[in-house]
C-alpha positions as CSV (number, residue, x, y, z in Angstrom):
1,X,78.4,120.6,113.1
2,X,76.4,117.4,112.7
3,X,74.6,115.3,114.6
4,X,75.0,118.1,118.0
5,X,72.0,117.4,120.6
6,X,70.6,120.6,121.6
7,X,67.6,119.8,123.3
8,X,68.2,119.0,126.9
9,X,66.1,121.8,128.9
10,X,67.5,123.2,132.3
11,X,64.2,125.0,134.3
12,X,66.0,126.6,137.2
13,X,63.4,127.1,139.9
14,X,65.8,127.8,143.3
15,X,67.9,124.3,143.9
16,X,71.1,123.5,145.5
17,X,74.4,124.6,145.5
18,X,75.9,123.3,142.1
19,X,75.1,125.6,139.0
20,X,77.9,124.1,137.7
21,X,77.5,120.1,138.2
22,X,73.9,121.1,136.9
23,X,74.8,122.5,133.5
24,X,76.8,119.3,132.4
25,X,73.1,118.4,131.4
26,X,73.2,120.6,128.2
27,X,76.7,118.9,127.5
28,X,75.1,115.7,127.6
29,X,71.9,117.3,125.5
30,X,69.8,114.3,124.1
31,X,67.9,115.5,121.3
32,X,67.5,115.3,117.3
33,X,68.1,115.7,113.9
34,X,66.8,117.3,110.9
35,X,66.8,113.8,109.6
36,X,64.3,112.5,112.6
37,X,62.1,115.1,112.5
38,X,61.1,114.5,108.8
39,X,60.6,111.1,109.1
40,X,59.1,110.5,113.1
41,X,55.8,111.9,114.3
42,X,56.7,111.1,118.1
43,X,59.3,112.1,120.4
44,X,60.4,110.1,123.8
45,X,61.5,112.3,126.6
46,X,61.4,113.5,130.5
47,X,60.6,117.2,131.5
48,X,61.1,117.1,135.1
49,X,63.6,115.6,136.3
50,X,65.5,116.1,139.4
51,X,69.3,115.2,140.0
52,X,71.2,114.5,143.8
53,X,71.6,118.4,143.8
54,X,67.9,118.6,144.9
55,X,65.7,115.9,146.1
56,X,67.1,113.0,143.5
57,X,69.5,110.6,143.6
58,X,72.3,110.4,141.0
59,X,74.7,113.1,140.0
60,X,73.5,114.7,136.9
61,X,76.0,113.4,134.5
62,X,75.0,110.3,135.2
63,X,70.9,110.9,134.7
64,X,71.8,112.6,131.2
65,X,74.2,109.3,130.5
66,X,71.1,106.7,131.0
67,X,68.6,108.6,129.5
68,X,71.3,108.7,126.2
69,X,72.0,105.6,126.0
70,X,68.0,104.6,126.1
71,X,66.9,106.1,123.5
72,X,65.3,109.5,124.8
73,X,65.0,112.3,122.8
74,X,65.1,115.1,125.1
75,X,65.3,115.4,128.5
76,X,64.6,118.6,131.3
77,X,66.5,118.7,134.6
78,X,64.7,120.8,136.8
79,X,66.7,120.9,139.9
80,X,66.9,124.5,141.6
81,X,69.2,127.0,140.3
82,X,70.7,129.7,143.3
83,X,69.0,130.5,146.8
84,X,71.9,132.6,148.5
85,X,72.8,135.9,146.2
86,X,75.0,138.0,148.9
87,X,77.0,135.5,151.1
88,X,79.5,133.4,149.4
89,X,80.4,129.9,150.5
90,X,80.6,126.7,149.7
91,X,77.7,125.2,152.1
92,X,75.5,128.1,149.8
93,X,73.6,127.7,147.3
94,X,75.2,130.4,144.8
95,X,75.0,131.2,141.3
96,X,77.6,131.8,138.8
97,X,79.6,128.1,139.6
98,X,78.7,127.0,135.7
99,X,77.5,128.5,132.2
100,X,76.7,128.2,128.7
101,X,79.5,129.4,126.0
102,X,77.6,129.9,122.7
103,X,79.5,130.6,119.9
104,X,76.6,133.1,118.2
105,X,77.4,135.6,115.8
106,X,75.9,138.4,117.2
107,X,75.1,139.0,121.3
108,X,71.4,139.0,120.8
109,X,68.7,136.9,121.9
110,X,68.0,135.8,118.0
111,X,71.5,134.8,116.9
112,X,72.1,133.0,120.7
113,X,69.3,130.4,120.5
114,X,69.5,129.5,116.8
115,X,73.4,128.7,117.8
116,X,72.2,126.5,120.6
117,X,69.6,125.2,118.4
118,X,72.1,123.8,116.0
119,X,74.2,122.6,119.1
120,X,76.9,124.9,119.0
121,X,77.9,125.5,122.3
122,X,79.3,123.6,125.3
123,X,78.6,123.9,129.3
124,X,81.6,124.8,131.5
125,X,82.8,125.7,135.2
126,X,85.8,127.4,134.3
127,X,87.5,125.9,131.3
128,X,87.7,127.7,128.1
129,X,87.7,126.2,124.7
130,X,88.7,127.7,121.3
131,X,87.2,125.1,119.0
132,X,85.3,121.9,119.1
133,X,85.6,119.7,115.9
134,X,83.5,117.0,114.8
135,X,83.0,115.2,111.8
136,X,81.3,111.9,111.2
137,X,84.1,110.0,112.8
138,X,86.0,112.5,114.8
139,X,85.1,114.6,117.9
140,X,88.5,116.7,118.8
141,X,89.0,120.2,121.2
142,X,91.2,123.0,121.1
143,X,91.6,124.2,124.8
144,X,92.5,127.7,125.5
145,X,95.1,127.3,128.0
146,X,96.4,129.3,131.2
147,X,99.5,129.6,132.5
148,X,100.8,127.1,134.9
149,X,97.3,125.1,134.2
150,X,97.1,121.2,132.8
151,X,94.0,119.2,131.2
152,X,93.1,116.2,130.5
153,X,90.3,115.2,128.5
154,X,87.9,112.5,129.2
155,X,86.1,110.9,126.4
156,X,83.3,109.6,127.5
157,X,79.9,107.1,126.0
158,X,78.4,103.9,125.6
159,X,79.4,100.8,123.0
160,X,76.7,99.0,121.3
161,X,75.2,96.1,122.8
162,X,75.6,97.4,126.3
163,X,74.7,95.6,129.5
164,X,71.2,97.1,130.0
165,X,70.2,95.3,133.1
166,X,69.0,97.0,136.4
167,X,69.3,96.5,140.4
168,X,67.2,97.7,142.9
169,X,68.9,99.6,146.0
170,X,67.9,97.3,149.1
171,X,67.0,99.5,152.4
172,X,68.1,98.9,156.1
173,X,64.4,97.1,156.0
174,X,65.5,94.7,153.3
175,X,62.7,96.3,151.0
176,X,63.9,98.3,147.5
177,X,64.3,102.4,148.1
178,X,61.7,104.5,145.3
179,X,65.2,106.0,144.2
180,X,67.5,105.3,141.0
181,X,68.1,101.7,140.4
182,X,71.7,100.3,140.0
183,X,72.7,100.6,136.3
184,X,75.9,98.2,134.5
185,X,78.9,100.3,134.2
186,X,79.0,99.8,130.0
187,X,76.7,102.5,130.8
188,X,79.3,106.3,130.4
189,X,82.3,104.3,129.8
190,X,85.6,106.7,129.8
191,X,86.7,105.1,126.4
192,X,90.3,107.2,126.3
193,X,92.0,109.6,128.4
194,X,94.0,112.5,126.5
195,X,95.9,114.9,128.1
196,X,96.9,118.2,126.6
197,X,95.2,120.7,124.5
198,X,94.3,119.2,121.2
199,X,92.8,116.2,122.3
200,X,90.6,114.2,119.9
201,X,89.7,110.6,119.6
202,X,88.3,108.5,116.5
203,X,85.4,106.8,116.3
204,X,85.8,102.9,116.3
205,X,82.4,101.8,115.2
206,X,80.6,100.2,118.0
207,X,79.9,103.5,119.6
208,X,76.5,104.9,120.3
209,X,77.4,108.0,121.0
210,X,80.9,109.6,122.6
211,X,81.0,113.3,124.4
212,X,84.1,114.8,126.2
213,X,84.9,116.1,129.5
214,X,87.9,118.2,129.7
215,X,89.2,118.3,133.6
216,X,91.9,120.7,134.3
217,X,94.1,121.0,137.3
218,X,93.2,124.6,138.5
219,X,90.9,124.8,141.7
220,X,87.5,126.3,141.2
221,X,86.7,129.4,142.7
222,X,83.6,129.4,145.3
223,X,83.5,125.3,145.0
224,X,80.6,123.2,145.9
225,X,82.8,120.6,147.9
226,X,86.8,120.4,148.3
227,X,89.0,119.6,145.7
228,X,86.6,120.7,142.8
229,X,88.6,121.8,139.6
230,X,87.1,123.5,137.1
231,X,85.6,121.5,133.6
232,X,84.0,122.0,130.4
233,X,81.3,119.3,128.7
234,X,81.2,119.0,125.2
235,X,78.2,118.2,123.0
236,X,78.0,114.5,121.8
237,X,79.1,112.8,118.6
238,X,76.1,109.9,117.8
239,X,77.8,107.0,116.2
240,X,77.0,105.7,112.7
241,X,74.5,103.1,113.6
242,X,72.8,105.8,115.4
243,X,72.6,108.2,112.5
244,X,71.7,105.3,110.2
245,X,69.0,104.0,112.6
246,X,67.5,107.9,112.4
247,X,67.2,107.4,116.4
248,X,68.2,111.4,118.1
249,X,69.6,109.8,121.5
């Protein structure tokens, strides 16, 4: 696998309700490559953030999308995890709504985090996948299927030479809120919709980065909110004038 992002860092330390909103972070991992480490001495990156799960403002996709498309290297979401372990509901703040498949060798603690080290895994609510392909121009999933069950995939990222301007949001009093400003939409663009379960898509050339979120029709057990269904987040594919550029976001 090349160019994978591994290095998005989840600290849960008691949160809200949505495990599974949370863990789209490490789908959206920024981080680096072999190539950036041997040729940059500093590294740009956040390691506490919090999301609209806790005491933030934007849904965590969203946090992981801007900080991307800037040009961090890492980034830590440190919403809570779980507070209610023994009633189940969705006004609770379970666990177990999201998790990590790794595709290790071995089920031991050694084999597990060099496989996420090298990127090899992908976050999920429910969905299953039995392969995710990527080559320097192609990012394309094999979904394990269930009966009666249909997906679409979203592919999902930003173009080069994005709109990078900012808005304050304006309170009742007029005066800008100390909250997430009001980003252009170029930023997490769905650049194609696939539906099925071998979707790919091809990189054009003008894209920073792409990442796909496979949404399938079957309703999540224990949601957060009505209507959830359950989804899996793949690991990015950086674009060529990323990789050429040596930059790891």
């Amino acid at each position: 696998m090349i160019n994978s992002m591994p290095n998005t860092i989840l600290f849960p330390h008691g949160y809200a309700p949505w495990l599974s909103q949370m863990l789209v972070l490490i789908a959206l991992a920024t981080g680096f490559t072999g190539n950036i480490v041997a040729q940059t001495d500093w590294f740009k990156g956040n390691l506490h953030t919090h999301s609209l799960w806790s005491d933030g403002d934007e849904y965590p996709e969203m946090i992981a999308e801007w900080y991307r498309t800037n040009g961090y290297h890492f980034l830590a979401i440190s919403d809570h995890d779980a507070h209610n372990y023994h009633a189940y509901d969705s006004n609770k703040s379970n666990p177990g709504r999201g998790w990590v498949m790794v595709r290790a060798a071995r089920l031991d603690a050694p084999s597990i985090i060099d496989t996420m080290e090298k990127g090899d895994f992908y976050a999920s609510s429910g969905v299953r996948l039995f392969d995710v392909r990527r080559d320097r121009k192609r990012l394309g999933l094999i979904i394990e299927p269930e009966p009666g069950v249909t997906y679409r995939t979203q592919f999902i990222g930003t173009r080069i030479g994005y709109d990078p301007s900012s808005m304050p949001v304006i309170g009742t009093n007029g005066q800008p809120l100390a909250v997430t400003r009001i980003y252009s939409s170029d930023i997490g663009q769905v650049f194609a919709e696939v539906a099925g379960t071998t979707p790919s898509y091809t990189l054009k050339g003008n894209e920073l980065y792409v990442r796909a979120k496979v949404i399938s029709s079957k309703p999540k057990s224990n949601p957060y909110a009505k209507g959830e269904v359950d989804v899996a987040w793949s690991q990015p594919l950086v674009g060529a004038s990323k990789r050429k550029s040596h930059v790891g976001c």
